[in-house]
NUMARTI-355408 format. One record per residue: residue in one letter; x, y, z of N, C-alpha, C in turn. Coordinates in steps of 0.05 Angstrom, whole numbers, padded with zeros to 5 digits, always signed. Last residue first. Example, Ala and Ser with C-alpha at 12.3 -4.5 7.8 and 13.67 -1.06 7.14 Angstrom:
<nodes>
S+00257-00045+00142+00273-00021+00143+00258+00001+00157A+00264-00114+00156+00246-00090+00156+00264-00066+00156
</nodes>
This chain:
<nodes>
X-00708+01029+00300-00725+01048+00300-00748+01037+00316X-00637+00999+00315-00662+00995+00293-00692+01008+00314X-00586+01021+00312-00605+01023+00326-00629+01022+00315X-00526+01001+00284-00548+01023+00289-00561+01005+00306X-00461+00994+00253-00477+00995+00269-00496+01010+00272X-00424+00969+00195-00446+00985+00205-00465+00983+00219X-00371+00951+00166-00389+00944+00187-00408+00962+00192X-00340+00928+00098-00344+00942+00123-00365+00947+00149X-00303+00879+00070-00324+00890+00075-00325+00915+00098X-00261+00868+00037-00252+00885+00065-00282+00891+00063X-00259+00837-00011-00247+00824+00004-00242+00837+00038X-00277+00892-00049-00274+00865-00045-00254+00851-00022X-00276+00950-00008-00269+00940-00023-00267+00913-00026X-00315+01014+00033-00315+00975+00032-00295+00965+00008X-00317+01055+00039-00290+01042+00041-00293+01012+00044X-00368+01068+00021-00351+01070+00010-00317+01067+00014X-00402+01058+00070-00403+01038+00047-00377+01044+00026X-00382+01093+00108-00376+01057+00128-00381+01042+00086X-00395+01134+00084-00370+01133+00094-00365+01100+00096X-00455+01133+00080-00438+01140+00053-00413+01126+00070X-00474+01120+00136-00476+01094+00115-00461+01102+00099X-00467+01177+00155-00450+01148+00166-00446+01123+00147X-00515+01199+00123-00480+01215+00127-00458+01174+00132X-00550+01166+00144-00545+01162+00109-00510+01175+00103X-00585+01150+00184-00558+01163+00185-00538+01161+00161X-00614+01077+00173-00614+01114+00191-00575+01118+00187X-00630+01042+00112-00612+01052+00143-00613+01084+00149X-00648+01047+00061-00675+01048+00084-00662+01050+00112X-00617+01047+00030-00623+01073+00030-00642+01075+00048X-00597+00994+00022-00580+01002+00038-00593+01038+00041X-00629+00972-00013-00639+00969+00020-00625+00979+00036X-00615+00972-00063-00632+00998-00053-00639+00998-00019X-00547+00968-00087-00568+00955-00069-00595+00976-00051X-00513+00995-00103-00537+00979-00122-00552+00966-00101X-00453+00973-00068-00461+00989-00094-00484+00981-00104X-00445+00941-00030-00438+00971-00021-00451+00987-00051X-00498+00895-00015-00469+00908-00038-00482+00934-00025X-00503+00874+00045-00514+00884+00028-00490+00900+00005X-00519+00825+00103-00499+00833+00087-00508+00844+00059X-00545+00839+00165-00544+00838+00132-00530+00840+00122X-00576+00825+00228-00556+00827+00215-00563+00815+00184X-00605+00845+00292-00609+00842+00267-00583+00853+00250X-00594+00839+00347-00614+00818+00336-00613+00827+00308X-00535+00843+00389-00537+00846+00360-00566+00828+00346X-00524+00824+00440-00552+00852+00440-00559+00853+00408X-00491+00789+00440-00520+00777+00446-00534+00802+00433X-00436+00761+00425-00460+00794+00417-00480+00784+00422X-00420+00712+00418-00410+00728+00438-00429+00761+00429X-00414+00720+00336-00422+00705+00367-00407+00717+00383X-00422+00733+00288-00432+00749+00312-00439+00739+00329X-00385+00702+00250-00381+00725+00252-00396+00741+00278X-00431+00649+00268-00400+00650+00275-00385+00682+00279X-00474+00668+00251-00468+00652+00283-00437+00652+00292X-00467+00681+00204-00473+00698+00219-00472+00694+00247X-00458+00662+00149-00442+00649+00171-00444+00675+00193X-00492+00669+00106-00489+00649+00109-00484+00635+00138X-00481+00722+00106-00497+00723+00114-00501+00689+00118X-00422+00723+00087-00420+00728+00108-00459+00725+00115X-00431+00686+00038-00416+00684+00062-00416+00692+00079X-00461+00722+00005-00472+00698+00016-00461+00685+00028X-00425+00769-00007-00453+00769+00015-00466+00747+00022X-00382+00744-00033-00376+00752-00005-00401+00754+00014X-00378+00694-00065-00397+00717-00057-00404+00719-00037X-00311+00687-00089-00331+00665-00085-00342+00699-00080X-00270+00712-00116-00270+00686-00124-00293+00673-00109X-00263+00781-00124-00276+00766-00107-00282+00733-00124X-00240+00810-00173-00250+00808-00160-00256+00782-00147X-00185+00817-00188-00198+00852-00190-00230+00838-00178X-00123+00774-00161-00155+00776-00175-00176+00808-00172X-00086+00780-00132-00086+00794-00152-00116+00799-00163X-00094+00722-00109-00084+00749-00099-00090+00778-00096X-00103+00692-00151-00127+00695-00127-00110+00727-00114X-00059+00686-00174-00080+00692-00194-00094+00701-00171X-00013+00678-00138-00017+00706-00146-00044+00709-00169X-00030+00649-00074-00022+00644-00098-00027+00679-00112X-00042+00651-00008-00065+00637-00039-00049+00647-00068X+00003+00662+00012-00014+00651+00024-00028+00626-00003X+00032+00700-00023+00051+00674-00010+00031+00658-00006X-00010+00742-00032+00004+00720-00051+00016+00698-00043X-00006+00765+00010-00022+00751+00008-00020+00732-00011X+00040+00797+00001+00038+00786+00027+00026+00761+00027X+00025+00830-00036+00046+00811-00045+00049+00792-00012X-00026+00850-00011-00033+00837-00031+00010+00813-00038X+00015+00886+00017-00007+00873+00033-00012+00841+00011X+00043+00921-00009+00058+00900+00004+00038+00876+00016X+00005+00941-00036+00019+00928-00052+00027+00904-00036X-00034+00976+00002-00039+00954-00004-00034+00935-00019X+00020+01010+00015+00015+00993+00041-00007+00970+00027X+00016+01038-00040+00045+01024-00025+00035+01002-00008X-00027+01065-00027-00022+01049-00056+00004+01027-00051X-00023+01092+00015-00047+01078+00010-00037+01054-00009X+00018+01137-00005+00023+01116+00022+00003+01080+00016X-00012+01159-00058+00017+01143-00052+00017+01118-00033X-00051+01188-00049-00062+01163-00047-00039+01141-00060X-00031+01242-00059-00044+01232-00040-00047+01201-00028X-00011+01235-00119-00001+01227-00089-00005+01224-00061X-00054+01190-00143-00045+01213-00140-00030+01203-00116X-00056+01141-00194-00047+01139-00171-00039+01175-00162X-00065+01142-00256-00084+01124-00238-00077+01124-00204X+00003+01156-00279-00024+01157-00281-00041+01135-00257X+00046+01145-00260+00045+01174-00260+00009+01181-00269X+00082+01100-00219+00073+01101-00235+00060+01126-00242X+00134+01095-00194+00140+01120-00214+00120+01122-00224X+00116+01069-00148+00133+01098-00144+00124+01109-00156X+00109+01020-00172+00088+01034-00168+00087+01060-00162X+00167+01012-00188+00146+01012-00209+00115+01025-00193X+00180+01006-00129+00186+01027-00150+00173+01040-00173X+00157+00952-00128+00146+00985-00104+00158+01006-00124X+00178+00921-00158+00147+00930-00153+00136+00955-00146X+00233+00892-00172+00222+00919-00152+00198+00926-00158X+00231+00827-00167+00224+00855-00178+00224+00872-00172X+00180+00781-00162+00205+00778-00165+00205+00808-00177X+00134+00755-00102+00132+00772-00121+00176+00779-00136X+00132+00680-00084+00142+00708-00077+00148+00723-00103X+00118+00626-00093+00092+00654-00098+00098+00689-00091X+00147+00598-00100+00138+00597-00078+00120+00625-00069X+00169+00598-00147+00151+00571-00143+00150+00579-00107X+00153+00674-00155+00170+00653-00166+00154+00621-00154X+00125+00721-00203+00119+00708-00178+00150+00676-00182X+00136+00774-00242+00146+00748-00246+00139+00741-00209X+00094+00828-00262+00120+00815-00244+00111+00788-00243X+00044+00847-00278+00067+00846-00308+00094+00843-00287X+00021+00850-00239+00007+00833-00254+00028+00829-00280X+00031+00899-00207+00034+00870-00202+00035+00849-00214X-00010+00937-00249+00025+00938-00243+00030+00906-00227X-00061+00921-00225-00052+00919-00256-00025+00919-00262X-00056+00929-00175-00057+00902-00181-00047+00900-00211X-00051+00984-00173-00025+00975-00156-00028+00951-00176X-00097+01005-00205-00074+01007-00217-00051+00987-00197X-00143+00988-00170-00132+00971-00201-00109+00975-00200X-00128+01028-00129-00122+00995-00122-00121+00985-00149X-00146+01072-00155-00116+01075-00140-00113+01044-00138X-00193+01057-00150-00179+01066-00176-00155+01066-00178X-00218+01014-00111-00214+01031-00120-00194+01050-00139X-00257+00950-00135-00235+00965-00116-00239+00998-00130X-00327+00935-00118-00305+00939-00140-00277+00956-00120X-00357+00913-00085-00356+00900-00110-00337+00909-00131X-00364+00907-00016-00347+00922-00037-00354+00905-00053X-00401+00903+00035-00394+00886+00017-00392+00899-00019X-00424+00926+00091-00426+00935+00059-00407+00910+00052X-00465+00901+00137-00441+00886+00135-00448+00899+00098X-00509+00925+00189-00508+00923+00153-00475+00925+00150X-00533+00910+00257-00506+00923+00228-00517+00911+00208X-00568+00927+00315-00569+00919+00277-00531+00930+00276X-00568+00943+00367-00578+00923+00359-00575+00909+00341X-00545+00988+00412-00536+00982+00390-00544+00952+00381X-00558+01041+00439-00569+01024+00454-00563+01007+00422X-00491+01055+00474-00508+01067+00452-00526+01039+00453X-00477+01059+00534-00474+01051+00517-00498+01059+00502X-00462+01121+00581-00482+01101+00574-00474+01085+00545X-00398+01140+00602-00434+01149+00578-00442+01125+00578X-00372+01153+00666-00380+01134+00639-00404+01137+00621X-00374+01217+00702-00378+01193+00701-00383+01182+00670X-00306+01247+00701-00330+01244+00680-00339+01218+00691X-00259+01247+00756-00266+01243+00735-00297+01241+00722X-00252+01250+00806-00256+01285+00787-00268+01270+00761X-00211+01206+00821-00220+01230+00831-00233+01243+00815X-00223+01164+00765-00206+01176+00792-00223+01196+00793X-00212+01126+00700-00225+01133+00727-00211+01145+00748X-00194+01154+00632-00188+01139+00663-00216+01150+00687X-00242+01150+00586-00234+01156+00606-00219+01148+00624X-00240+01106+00525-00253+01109+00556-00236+01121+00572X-00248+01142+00462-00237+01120+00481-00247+01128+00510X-00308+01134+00419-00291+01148+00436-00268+01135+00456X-00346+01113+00393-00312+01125+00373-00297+01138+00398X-00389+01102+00423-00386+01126+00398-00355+01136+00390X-00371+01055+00455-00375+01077+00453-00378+01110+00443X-00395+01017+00407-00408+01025+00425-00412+01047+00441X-00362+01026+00367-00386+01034+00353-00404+01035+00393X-00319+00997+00382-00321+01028+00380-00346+01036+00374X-00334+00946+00385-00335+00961+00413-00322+00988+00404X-00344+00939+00332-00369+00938+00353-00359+00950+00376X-00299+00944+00314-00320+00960+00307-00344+00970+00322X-00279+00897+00328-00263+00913+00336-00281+00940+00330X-00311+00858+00303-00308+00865+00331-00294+00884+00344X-00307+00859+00249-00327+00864+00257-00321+00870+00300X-00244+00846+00255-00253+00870+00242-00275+00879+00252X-00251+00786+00259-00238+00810+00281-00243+00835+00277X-00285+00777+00221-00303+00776+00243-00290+00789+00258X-00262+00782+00180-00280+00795+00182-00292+00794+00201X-00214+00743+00178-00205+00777+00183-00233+00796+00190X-00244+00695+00181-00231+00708+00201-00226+00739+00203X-00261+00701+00139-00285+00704+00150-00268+00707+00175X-00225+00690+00100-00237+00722+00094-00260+00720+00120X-00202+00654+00105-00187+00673+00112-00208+00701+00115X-00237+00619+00089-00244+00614+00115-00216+00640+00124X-00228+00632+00027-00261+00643+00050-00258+00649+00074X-00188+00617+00024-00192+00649+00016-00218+00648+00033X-00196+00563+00023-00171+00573+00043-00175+00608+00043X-00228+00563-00017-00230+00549+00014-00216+00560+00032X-00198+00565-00064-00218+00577-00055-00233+00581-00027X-00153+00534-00059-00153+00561-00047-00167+00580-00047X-00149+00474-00031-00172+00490-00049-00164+00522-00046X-00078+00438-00043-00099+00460-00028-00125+00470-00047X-00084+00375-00075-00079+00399-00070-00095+00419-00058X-00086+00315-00029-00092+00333-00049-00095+00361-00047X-00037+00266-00008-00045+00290-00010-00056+00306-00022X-00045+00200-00010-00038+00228-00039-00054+00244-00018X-00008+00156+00027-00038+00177+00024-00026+00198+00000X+00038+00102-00008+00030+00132+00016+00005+00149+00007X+00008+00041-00017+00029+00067-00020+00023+00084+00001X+00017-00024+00000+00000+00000+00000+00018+00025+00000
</nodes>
């Protein structure tokens, strides 16, 4: 009898159950700012402010990016003409090439463009550089995370209502309170970084 064949990684599998970890620390780390309204907590002592009340915080709408942003094609589209080698590490100066690139990247949105190169060649080692790289999403992000809601919002008891809704085209996202907050929390959503949104359902 031979040896077990190992079969190869799914890295569709391996991209989910990555994407549901980063999303659930994410989601948590939201929730306890979102509780106390973005604020950090006071020391206690003498003199001090008594504690605000928690926000009375029930619902999120989980945006779910469908497209990157303009600044992000261009890093991936530049990535995409470097040599990966058999262990998926990017071959090249990259960063340079993204330095000099002169269109699709202001400078503003330099630092930004840098930090999600290194990120993405980061991630390459993980799942390979087609999945990496990919301009979109290899499985549906909203039927995952609405799929796996016990898991992403366990330990939250007060949370009774949860959705996952495209950050783009979706009309249900115009029936949330506080439309200022929803623009912001929906438009930094990008594939693979959903974003969180707490309220207080009416």
């Amino acid at each position: 009898m031979g040896w077990p064949v190992v079969e190869e990684e799914n890295h569709i599998i391996s991209s989910t159950f990555g994407f549901l970890q980063d999303t659930k620390h994410q989601i948590r780390l939201d929730y306890d700012k979102a509780k106390s309204g973005g604020k950090k907590g006071k020391k206690k002592g003498k003199g001090a402010a008594p504690a605000e009340p928690e926000k009375p915080i029930d619902s999120i709408a989980v945006f779910v990016g469908m497209n990157f942003l303009t600044f992000q094609k261009k890093v991936l589209d530049i990535m995409q003409t470097f040599e990966f080698d058999s262990s998926n590490v990017i071959q090249g100066d990259y960063i340079k090439a993204i330095r000099e690139c002169k269109e699709g990247i202001t400078k503003k949105e330099m630092g930004f463009a840098l930090k999600f190169a290194a990120f993405k060649a980061k991630e390459a080692e993980t799942i390979g550089k087609a999945a990496a790289l990919a301009t979109e999403s290899a499985f549906d992000e909203v039927d995952v995370i609405n799929t796996n809601c016990p898991f992403l919002f366990e330990n939250m008891p007060n949370i009774k209502n949860t959705k996952a809704l495209k950050a783009e085209g979706d009309d249900a996202v115009n029936a949330l309170p506080n439309q200022d907050a929803v623009k912001i929390a929906r438009e930094a959503a990008v594939p693979g970084k959903p974003t969180a949104y707490f309220y207080a359902a009416a």
